[in-house]
N, C-alpha and C positions, 0 to 999 in steps of 0.2 A: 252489542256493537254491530247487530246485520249479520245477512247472510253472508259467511266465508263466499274468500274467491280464492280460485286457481290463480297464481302466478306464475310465470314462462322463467324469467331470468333464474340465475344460481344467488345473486342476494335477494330477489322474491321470494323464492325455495328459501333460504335460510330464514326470513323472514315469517313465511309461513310455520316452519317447523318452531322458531321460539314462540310464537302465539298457541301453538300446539302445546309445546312444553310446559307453558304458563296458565294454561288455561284463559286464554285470549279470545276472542273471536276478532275476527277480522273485520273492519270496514271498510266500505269500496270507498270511502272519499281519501281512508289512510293510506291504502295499497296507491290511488292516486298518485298521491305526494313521493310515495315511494318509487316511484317510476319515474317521477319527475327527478328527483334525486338522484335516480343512478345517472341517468340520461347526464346530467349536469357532471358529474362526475367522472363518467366514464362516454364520453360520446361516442366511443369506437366500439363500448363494452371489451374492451382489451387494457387490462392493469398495466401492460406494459409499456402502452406508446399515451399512459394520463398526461405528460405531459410533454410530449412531442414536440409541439404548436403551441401559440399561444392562445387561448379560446377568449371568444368576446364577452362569455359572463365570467368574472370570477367570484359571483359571488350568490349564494342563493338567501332569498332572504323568504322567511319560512314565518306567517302571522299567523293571529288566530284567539280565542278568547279561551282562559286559564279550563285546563283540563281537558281539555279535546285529544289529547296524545302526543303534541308537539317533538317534547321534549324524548318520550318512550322510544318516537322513529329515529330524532336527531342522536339519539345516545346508541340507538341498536346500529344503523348505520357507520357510525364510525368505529362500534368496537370491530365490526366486519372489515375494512378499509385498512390493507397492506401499505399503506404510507407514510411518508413521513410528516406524522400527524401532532395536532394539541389540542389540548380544551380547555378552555377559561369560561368560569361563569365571567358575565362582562366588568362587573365589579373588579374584581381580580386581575382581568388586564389590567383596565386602567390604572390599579395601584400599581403593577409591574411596570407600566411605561412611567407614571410619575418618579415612582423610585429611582428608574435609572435616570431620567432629564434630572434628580437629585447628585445622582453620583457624578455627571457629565456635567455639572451646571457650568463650566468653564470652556465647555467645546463649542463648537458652531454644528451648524445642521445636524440636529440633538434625533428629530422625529426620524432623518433617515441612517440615520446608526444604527437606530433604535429595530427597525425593519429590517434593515439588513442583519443584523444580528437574527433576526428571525427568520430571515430568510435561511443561513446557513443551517437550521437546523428543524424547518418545518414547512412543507411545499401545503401544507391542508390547516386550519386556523377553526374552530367550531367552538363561539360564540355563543352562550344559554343567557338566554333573558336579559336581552340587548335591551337599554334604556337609555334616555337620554336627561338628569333633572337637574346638572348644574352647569353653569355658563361657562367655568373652563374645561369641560369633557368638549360642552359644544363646541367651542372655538378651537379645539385641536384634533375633533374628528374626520374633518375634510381633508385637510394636510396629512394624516397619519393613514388616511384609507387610500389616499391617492398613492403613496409610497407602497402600500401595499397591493396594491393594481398594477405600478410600477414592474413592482417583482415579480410578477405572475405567482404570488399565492392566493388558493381558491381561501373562500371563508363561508363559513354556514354560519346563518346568525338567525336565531330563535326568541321571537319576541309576540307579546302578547299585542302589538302598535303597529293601526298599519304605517307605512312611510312616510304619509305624507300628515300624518299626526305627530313623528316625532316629534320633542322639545315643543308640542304646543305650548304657548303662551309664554315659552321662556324667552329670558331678557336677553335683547339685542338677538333675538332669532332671525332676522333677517339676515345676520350674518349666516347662521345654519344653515339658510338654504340652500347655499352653492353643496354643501353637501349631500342632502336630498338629493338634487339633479344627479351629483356623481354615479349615488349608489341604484337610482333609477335608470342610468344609464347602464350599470354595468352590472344590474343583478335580473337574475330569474326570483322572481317573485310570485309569491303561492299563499293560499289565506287556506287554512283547516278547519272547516267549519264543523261540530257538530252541535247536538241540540242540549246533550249533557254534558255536566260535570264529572268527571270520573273518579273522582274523587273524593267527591262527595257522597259517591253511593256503598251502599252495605258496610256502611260503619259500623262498627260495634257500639253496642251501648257504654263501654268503659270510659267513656273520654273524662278531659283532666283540664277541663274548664270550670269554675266556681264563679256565680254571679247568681243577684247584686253583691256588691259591697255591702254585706251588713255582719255581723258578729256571727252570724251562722255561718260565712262563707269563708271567717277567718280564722274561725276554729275547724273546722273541714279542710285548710288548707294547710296549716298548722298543724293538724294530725295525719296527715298525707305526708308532709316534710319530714317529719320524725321518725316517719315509717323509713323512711329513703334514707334518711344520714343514721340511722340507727350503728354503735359501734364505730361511726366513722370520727375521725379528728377535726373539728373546727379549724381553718385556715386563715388569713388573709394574704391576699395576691395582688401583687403591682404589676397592672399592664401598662408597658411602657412604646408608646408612639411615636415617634417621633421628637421627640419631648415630652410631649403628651402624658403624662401620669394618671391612670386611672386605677383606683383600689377596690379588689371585691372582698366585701367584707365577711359576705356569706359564702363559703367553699367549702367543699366536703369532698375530695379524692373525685373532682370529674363534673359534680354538683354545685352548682351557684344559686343563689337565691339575690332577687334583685326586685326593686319598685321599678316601676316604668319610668318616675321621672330621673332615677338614676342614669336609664339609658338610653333615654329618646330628651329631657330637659336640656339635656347639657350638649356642648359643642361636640358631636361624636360624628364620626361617619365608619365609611366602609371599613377601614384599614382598623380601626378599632374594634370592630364587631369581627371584623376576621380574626382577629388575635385574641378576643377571648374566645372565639370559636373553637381556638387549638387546644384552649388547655378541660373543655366543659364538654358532659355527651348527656344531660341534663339539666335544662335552666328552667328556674320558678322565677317569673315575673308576676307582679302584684299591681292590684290598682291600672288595668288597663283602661281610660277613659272614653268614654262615644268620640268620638271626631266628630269636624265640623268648622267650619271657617276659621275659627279663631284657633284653632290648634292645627292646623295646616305643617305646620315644620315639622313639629313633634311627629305627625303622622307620616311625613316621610322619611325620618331616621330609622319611623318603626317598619314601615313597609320596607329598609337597604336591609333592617337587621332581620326580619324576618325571612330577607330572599338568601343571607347567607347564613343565619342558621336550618334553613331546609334542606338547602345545597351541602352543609356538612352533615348533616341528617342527625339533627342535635333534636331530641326528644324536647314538650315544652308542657309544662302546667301553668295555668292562668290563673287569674282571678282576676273579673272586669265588671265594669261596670253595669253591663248587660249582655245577653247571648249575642252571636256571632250574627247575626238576622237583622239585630236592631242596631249595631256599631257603629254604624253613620260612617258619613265622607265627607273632608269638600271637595266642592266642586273638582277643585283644579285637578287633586287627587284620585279620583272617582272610578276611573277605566283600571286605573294599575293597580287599584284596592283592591278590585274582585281577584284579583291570585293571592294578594294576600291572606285576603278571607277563606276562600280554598285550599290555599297550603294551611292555615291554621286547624280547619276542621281534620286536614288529614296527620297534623303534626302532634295534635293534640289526640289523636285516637289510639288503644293501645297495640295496635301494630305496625305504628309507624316506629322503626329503627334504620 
């Protein structure tokens, strides 16, 4: 990561010392961001008077291409930060605001309840891999950011997009763009560039990928499986959505076993892949196929389930059609694949827990 630098502040020092700790080294574009960071957060560098005043950014908005460290600063920083603080991977708000405009669906001004509610119990809001891929996220983001601008709570939002790429090519984005403007107006904005993947490097050789599809790859993975449920009790489990009933047929105390079209065919989203997240801390998926135009949806159900089984840090064995190199995209897809792909190589390795 480059030559270490000296840093002045007491969260540069601590920041220095967990790189120390970790066997980290330091890069001058990450210490950057981190300066830019406190700066946004503490303008006076006094915890006491964060917020005195109302400041003109409340919002930092932190880009950059998968593995650069984004998320390593955004998570070391707020475990440092004496305030009153949350974290949501973005997924996860969103399911927490729909829920409640569920429970309120009979009230009026649903979005600013809903903030104010947040307000009473959080002045700091830190946002991981903020996306934008369906039309009613977009049409309820401007209104819901503006309430929280409102209240003077700050937000860190960590994404792999720059801003003004959001919700490209989504339907009716012209509506989206008074939101752009808003967060352009009201964010420090910072891109972390480096030249590697971090994630990618000093992998072990263990990984827990099997490809092609042929009879060798399904007795390899089949006796990988047996190895894992060995002693254990065969289950099945109903995950219930909303209405939504989904049944995993393959369960073993933590371990699922599933086809891809199981969980990317069918009508599944976040809130689904959250909930079997709770009860699994190992999933075998099978049959994962290239992507490519014509499987466009499919590949973005797999790309929400893979951002929230990383996020719970759910172990993952494959079996696909091809290595991770030759997997294909579309188009449309194409930018927000590469973290997929990256958290796979690192999901799939065997030190990732």
């Amino acid at each position: 990561m480059g030559k270490k630098t000296i840093m002045s502040s007491s969260l540069q020092n601590s920041f220095s010392e967990f790189c120390n700790k970790n066997n980290f080294e330091i890069n001058k574009k990450q210490t950057e961001i981190l300066n830019s960071l406190e700066k946004f957060l503490f303008p006076r560098n006094k915890l006491l008077n964060f917020f005195s005043k109302k400041e003109d950014f409340n919002c930092f908005y932190l880009y950059g291409n998968v593995g650069v460290g984004k998320t390593m600063i955004a998570n070391f920083v707020y475990e440092q930060i004496n305030i009153k603080k949350t974290k949501f991977h973005f997924n996860e708000f969103m399911i927490d605001f729909h829920d409640f405009r569920h429970k309120k669906r009979k009230d009026d001004n649903i979005i600013s309840k809903f903030v104010k509610n947040l307000k009473q119990k959080f002045d700091f809001i830190y946002l991981d891999e903020f996306q934008v891929t369906n039309i009613v996220d977009a049409m309820i983001l401007g209104k819901l950011f503006e309430n929280i601008f409102l209240n003077n709570i700050k937000i860190l939002i960590t994404t792999n997009t720059r801003l003004i790429d959001l919700y490209k090519d989504g339907l009716q984005r012209e509506q989206f763009i008074p939101f752009i403007s808003l967060i352009e107006k009201k964010s420090v904005q910072k891109e972390l560039f480096l030249e590697d993947d971090y994630r990618t490097q000093n992998q072990v050789n263990n990984q827990r990928i099997f490809y092609p599809l042929n009879k060798k790859t399904l007795f390899k993975i089949n006796q990988k499986f047996r190895i894992f449920t060995k002693n254990l009790k065969k289950e099945e489990k109903s995950i219930n959505t909303k209405g939504r009933v989904f049944k995993i047929k393959n369960y073993y105390s933590g371990l699922a076993r599933f086809n891809f079209k199981e969980l990317c065919d069918q009508n599944l989203g976040a809130e689904d892949y959250l909930n079997i997240s709770q009860i699994c801390d190992h999933i075998f998926i099978e049959e994962v196929p290239v992507f490519n135009e014509y499987n466009s949806n499919q590949q973005l159900r797999f790309i929400t389930l893979i951002d929230i089984l990383y996020e719970k840090k759910i172990i993952l064995t494959l079996s696909m059609e091809t290595d991770l190199i030759k997997i294909g995209t579309s188009k449309k897809h194409s930018e927000t694949f590469k973290r997929t792909t990256s958290r796979l190589h690192e999901m799939t390795a065997s030190k990732f827990s």
